[in-house]
Every structure is written in C-alpha cells, then in structure tokens.
C-alpha positions, 0 to 999 in steps of 0.5 A: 222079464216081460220087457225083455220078452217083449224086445227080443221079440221087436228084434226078432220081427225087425230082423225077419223083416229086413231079410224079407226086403233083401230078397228082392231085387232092385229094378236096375239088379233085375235088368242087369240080370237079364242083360248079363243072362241074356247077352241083351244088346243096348237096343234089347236091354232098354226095351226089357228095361221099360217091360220090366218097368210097367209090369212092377208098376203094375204090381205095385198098383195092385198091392196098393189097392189092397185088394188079395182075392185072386192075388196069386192068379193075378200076379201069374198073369202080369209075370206070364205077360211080362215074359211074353214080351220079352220073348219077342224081343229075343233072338232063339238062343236068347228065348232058350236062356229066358225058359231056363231063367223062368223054370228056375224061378219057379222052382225056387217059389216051390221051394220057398213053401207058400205064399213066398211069390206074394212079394215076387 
C-alpha cells in the first residue's frame, strides 16, 4: 500500500512539474509574441529580440546564484527595465499595444495567487 501511495504521489509531482514548465515561453514564443502584437518591423523585431535576450540572462543569473532576498523586487526592476527599452523603440500606437500587453500580464500574476511570477 505505501509503494502504491508513494507512486501516485512521484506521478503527481512529476505531472505538477511539466505543467509548471509549459507555462512559460520559450524566447523565440515571446518575440513572436511581441512581433505579432505589436506589428514590429524587421529592424524593431531584432532589437526587441536582444532586450528580451539580456533581460532572461539576467534572470537566469539571478536564479543561478540562488539568492531569493528581495526576488520578487528584483525581477520587477529587470521586467519595468526590459519594458523601458522596449518602449523607445516603439511608434504611439506601438507603446499603446505594449501598455495593454504588461496590464494583462499583471493581472494575470494577481490571479495566479502568490509567488506565481517567481518563474515569469
């Protein structure tokens, strides 16, 4: 009984874990995002491409060191940075679509209860 107890429970774990993964995109699903959304030309879409580059390796560094005092204030900074950057590459229409973008983002984190945004 416990083995059986015990499996279901790896199944579980395994199963909650490969959801988590699909959750997020892929780099090359995030600038076709932005690309498609914001009806970026060629020249935009590259830069945009190399933002949202340096901002993940950023994020990747800062899981890497383990480190999760002021996590959560951290990754707001390097999310409100990465928008930043992006706006001044956009045209108004362009940075009107991007606000939208970002307050659907956020709400989406509200609703996902807390802590959700740690992996984002």
């Amino acid at each position: 009984m416990k083995r059986v107890i015990l499996f279901l429970l790896m199944v579980l774990l395994i199963t909650s874990a490969a959801g988590f993964a699909q959750g997020r995109m892929s780099h090359e699903e995030r600038v076709k995002q932005y690309k498609e959304r914001l009806k970026l030309n060629g020249d935009q879409t590259k830069k945009v491409d190399a933002i949202l580059l340096k901002s993940e390796q950023k994020i990747e560094k800062m899981r890497e060191t383990g480190s999760r005092e002021n996590f959560r204030e951290e990754m707001m900074k390097i999310n409100d940075d990465t928008n930043d950057e992006i706006q001044k590459i956009l045209k108004p229409a362009q940075k009107e679509e991007l606000k939208k973008m970002i307050e659907e983002r956020r709400n989406r984190r509200q609703g996902q209860g807390p802590g959700w945004n740690r992996g984002q």
